[in-house]
N, C-alpha and C positions, 0 to 999 in steps of 0.2 A: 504493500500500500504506500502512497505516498506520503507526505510531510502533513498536509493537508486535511484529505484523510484521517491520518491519526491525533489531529486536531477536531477536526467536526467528532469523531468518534468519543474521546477523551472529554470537550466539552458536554455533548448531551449526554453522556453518562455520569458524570459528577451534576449537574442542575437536577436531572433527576431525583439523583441520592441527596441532594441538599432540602430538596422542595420535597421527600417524602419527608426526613429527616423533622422538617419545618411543621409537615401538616400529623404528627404522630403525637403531638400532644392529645393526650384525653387522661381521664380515669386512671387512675393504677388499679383496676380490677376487671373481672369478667368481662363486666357489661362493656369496659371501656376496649379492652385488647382484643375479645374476642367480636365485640357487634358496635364498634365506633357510638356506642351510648344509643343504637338505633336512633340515628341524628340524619340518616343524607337522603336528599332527594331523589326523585325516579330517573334521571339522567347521570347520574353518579352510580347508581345502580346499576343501569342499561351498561352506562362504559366498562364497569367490574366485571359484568357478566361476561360480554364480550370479548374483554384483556383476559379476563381468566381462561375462555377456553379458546382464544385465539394465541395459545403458547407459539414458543420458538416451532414447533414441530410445523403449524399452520405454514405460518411465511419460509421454510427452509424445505418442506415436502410435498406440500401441492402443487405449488407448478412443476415439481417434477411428476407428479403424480399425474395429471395430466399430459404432462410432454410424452410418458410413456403410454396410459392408458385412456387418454382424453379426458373430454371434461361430463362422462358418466358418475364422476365420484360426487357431483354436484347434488345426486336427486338422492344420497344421503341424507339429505337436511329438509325433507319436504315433509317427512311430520313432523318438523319440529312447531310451527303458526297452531298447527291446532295441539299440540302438548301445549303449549303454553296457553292456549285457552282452558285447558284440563286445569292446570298448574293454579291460574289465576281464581277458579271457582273454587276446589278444594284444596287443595296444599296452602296456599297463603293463606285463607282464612283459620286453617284447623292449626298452625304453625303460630299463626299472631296474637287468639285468642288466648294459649296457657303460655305466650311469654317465653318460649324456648330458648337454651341455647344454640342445640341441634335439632336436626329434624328427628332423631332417635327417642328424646326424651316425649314426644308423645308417643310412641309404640309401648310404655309401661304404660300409660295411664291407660290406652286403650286395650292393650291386654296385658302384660307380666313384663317380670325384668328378663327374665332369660330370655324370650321375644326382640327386646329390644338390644342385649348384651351380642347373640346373634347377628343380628340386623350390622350392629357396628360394629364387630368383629368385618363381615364381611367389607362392609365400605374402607375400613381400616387396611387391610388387603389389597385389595383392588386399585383405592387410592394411593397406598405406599410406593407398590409397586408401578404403577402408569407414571407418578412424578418422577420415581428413579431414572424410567424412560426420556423423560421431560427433561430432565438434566442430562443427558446425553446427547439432546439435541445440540444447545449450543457449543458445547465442547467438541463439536465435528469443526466447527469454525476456528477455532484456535488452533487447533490441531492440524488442519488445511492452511493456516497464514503463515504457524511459524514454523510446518513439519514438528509439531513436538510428539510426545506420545502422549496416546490419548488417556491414558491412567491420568497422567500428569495434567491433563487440561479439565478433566470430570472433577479433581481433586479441588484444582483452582475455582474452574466457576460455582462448584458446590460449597463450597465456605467462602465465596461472596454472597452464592445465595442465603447463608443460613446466616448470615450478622445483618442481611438488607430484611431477613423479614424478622427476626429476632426480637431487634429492635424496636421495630415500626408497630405491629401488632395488623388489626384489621382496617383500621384508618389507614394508615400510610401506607396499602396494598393498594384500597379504592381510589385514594386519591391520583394516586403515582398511577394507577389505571388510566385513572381517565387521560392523563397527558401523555401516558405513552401510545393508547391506541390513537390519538390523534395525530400524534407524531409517525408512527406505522402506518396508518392508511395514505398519509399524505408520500411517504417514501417509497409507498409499494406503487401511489401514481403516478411520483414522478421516472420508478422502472418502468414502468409501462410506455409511459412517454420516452423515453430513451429508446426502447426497443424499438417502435414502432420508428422512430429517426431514423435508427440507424439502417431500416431496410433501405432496397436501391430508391431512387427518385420517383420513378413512376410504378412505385410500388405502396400503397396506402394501406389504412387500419382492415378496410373490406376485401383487401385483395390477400392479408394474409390470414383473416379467419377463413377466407376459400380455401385456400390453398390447405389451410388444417383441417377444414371440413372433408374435402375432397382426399386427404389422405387420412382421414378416419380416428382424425381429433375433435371436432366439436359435436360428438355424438351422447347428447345432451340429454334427451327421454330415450331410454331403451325399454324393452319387453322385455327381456329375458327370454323368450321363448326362444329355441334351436331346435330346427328341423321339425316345426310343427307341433312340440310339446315344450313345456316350461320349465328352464332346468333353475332348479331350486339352487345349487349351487353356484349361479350365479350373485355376484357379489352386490351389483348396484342396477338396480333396474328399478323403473317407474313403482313398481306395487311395492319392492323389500321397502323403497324410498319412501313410500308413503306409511304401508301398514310395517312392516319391521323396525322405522327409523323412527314411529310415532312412539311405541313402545319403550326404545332405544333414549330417546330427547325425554320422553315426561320422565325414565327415570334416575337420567343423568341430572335434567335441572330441578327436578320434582324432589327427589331424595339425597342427592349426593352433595357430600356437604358442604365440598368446595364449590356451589353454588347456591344453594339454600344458605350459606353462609352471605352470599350477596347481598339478597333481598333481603333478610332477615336482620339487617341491619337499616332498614327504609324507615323515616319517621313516622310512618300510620299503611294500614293495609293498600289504601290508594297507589300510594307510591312506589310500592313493592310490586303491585300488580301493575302499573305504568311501563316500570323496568323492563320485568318480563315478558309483558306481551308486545312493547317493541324491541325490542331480540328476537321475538318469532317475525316480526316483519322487517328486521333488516338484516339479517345474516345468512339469510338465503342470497341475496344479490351482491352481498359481502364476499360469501364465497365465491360465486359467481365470478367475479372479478378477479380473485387474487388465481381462480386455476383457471381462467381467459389469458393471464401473462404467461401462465405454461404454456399454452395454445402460441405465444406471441413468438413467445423464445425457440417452440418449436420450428414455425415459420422462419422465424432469421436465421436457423442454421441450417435453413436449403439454400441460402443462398451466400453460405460461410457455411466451411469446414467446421462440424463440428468435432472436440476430441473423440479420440477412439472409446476413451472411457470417462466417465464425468472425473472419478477420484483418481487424483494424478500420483496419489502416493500406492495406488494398485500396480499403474503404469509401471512406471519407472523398478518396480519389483521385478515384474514381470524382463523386463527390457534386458537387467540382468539375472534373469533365469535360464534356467536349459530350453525354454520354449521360446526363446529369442527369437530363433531365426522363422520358427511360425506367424509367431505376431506383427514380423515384420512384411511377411508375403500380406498378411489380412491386412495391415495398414495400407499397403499399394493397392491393394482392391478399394479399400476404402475412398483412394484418392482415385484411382481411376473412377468411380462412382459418382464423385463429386467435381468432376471434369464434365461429366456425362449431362449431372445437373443443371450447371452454369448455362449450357449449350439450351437444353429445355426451357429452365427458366427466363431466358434470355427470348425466347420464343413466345413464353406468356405474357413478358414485360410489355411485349409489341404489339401483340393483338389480341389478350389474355385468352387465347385458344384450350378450349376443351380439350380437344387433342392431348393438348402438352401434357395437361394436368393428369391424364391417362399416363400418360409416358412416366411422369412422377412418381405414380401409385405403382408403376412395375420400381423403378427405381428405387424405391423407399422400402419395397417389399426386399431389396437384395442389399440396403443399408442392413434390412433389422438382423438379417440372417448374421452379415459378417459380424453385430454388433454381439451375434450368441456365440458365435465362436470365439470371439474373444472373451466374452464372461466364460466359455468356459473353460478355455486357456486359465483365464486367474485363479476359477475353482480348481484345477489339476497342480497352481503352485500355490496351492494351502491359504487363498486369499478370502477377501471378500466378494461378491461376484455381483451383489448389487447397488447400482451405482443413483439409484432415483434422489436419495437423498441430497445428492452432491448437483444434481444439474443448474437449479437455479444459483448458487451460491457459484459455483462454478464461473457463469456466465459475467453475476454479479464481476467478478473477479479479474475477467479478462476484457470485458466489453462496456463496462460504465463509466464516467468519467468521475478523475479526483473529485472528493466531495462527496459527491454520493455513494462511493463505494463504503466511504467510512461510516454514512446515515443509516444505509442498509445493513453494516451490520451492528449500526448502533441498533438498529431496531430489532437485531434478534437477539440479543440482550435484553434488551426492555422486552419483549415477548416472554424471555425465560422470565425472568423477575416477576412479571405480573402474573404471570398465569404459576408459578412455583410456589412462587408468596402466597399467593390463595391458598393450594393444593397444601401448604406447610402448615399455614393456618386453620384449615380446618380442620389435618390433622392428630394436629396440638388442641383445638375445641375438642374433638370426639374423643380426645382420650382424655383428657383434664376432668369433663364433663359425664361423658357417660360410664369411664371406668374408672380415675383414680377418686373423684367425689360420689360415686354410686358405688364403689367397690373398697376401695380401699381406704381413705379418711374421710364421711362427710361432713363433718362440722370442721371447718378452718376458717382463718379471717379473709378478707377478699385482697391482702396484699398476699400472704402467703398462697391463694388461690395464683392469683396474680405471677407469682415469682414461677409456679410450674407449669404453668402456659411458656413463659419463656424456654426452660428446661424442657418440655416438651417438645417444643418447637426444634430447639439443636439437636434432641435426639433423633426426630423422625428426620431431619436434614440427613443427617450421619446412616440415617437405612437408608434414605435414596440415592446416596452418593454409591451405597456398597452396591444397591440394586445396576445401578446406573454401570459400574464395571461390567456386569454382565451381558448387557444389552447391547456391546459394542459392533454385533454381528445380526441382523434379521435377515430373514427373505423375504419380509414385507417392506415397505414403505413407514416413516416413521408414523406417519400420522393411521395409517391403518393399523403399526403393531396397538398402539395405545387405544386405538376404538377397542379390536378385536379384544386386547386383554379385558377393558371394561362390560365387554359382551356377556363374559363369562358369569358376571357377579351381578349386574346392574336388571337382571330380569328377577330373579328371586326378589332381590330387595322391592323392586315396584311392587312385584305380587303380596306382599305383604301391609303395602299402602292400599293397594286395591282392594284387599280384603277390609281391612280398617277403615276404610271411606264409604264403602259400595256393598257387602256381607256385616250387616251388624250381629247378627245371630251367631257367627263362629268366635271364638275363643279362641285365647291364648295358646293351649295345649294343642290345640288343632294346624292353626296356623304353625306351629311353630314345626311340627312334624311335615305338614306340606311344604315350608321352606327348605328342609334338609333333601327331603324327595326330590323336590324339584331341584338344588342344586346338583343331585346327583344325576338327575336326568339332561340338563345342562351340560357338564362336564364329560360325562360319557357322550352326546352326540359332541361335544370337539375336537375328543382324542379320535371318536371313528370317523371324522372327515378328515381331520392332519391324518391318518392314517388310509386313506383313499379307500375306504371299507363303505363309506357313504356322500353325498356331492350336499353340502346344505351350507349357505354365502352366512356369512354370520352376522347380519343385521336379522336374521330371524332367528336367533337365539334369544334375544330378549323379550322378544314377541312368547317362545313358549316358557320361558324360563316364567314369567307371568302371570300368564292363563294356567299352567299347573299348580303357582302356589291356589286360585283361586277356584281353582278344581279340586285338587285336592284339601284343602280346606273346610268347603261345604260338605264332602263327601265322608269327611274323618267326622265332623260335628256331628252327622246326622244317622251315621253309623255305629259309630265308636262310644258305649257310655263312660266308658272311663277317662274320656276327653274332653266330656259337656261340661265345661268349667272354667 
């Protein structure tokens, strides 16, 4: 990076930490560290939500996420407008009414402790582990500017992150929210505006969403159906996007409590439910956008070489390995392909001919080939072999100009921070709150309550940083491993709000054995689809993982006498 660069960088990451630093005055207790004294407005909301789950992983994954598999990942988020209508009638009101700290602490009142000790065990889990994730994310970046190793860069940004939310509590996360995702969106459009410059001259915004359309990027609503039946294991399609992803949002924003911790800091139910329900209407075109510039970045590199591999520290592995001289033949095809390009596109330039764009789609089909032969070159020298996470960051790297290369990854910074902060923050609430004052001391003063939220807080830092080593390898996409992980866990728990909101007649005893059922039914269909024993996309995991607690539930209640109670 240049001089420049690590001036813009440098600057907006200390204002930040000055202005959370500033805005973290509250309370020395619960109400203050963990719910900012429920004091902020429905746009201080709306921003928390958003920065919390718009992490580093959004802005460093999806537009590679698209570059490689189009912008279908987009109809992920299409039941999320109406979970937030879900969200807004029930969860806020039953949430506001007893005063919570967690969403957990109404599951005793409405049935038992071990109910609810359940419930937050599993969020506890799920949540530990997706953050560990989250802190992986930016450490690719450090780890790609200065070549370091990535152990040493997980270590670094993980004990930045755990003194930045330590300190601060839940105020100085929402506050620090809101300026960061303002600062992020405006950075992610002035990449957009970059890209779209730097195509040729008579080359515009319309000419390269064609150009990705036509090579089978902007494929936006899909069916799922193949070959006249509907294969379930597809991943993102119009119905998983509406019915599995409704399921998936109400119990991400509905239950889990690094976003319940959001709202639940809003100064009266209005507010909280303002919040939430615009985040269902603005983060669907939110996304929309940010995997459009995958689409963008796609486009520019037909008319620019792009690398053979996004992560250049595979490369250069490979370069001197015994498979040298292979990767070196696959490079000259690459270049010869991209000779073959210039000639085509050079054709469309002129009289944006159909034709060409045909000639493209053969071309593009004999890029993707070479581009498996060399992933699988890098898996035969003990590498990593996928490369999605590194494309936009990549491009950032080689094609933006000083200034904004520094902004961009000042904003994945501020992405980790805000959405970790959150994720650390609640935590440190779910354990302070539903286990060490429900299980372990409940009567303390509210500074010594005070003092283990902090401790809290650096311990669950310290599991995600351990988690975070292990994550350094996926075969998914970063932003997919962390849905998927919270697939696993996030259907059970809604099923248990479902029951407590929707089955007043079942119990405790009931519900809580349909929780374990259905985790197990859960967990057993994901080991038999990783194990190609059965084909099922995993936004409809949380769809059954739901409807089983609420199946089995009524069916234990109305069965079972030794569980009417």
């Amino acid at each position: 990076m240049s001089v420049l660069d690590w001036i813009v960088l440098v600057v907006t990451l200390a204002l930040i930490i000055i202005y959370g630093i500033y805005k973290s005055r509250t309370t020395r207790d619960l109400d203050g560290y963990l719910l900012s004294n429920r004091s902020l407005p429905w746009y201080v909301i709306l921003l928390s939500i958003m920065g919390t789950q718009a992490s580093a992983i959004t802005f460093i994954s999806a537009p590679g996420q698209a570059y490689t598999d189009g912008m279908r990942f987009v109809q992920y988020y299409f039941g999320l407008p109406l979970a937030a209508i879900v969200i807004s009638i029930s969860f806020i009101p039953a949430f506001s009414r007893l005063k919570v700290y967690t969403a957990y602490e109404y599951l005793e009142s409405r049935f038992d402790l071990k109910t609810r000790a359940v419930t937050s065990f599993l969020f506890l889990l799920q949540r530990g582990l997706s953050t560990g994730i989250s802190v992986f994310a930016p450490s690719i970046v450090l780890s790609l500017l200065f070549d370091w190793n990535i152990y040493v860069t997980i270590l670094l940004i993980g004990g930045m992150l755990i003194i930045y939310t330590v300190m601060g509590g839940a105020k100085a996360v929402a506050h620090t929210q809101k300026v960061q995702f303002l600062i992020i969106m405006g950075a992610m459009v002035l990449a957009a505006f970059y890209v779209i410059k730097q195509l040729p001259q008579n080359i515009g915004l319309g000419d390269a969403l064609s150009i990705g359309g036509k090579l089978g990027k902007m494929n936006i609503i899909t069916t799922g159906v193949k070959d006249g039946q509907f294969d379930w294991g597809d991943r993102y399609n119009i119905f998983s996007g509406i019915l599995g992803s409704f399921f998936f949002m109400l119990s991400y924003f509905g239950t889990d409590q690094s976003q319940v911790g959001r709202y639940l800091t809003g100064k009266n139910i209005r507010e909280s439910r303002l919040g939430i329900l615009m985040n269902g209407i603005v983060k669907v075109p939110m996304q929309f956008f940010i995997l459009m510039i995958g689409v963008l970045v796609f486009a520019f590199y037909q008319f620019n070489s792009a690398p053979a591999f996004f992560n250049d520290y595979e490369l250069k592995r490979l370069e001197n390995s015994s498979y040298k001289n292979e990767f070196t033949a696959l490079q000259q095809r690459l270049h010869s392909i991209d000779a073959q390009k210039s000639t085509v596109l050079a054709e469309y330039g002129s009289n944006k001919s159909g034709l060409a764009l045909q000639h493209m789609q053969q071309l593009q089909t004999q890029t993707d080939d070479v581009r498996k032969s060399i992933k699988e070159l890098i898996k035969k020298n003990n590498g990593k072999d996928n490369d999605t996470n590194y494309i936009f960051l990549r491009f950032v790297l080689d094609h933006l100009p000083a200034g904004l290369v520094g902004l961009i990854i000042a904003v994945i910074f501020l992405a980790s921070w805000g959405s970790i902060g959150a994720a650390l923050n609640s935590l440190a609430s779910t354990t302070i709150v539903d286990v060490h004052k429900r299980l372990i001391k409940k009567n303390e003063d509210s500074e010594t309550d005070y003092k283990f939220s902090k401790l809290y807080s650096l311990l669950w830092g310290i599991f995600c940083i351990a988690v975070a080593m292990y994550v350094s390898s996926s075969d998914d996409s970063l932003i997919e491993a962390v849905n998927i992980l919270g697939s696993l866990f996030y259907g059970t728990i809604l099923g248990i709000y479902l029951v407590a909101f929707y089955a007043k007649k079942v119990k405790g005893n009931a519900v809580f054995i349909g929780a374990i059922l259905s985790e197990a039914i859960v967990v057993t269909l994901f080991i038999l689809n990783e194990n190609k024993i059965i084909s099922l996309g995993w936004l409809w995991l949380s769809a059954i993982g739901a409807l089983s607690v609420v199946v089995f539930g009524i069916i234990i209640q109305n069965t079972t006498k030794a569980v009417r109670r």
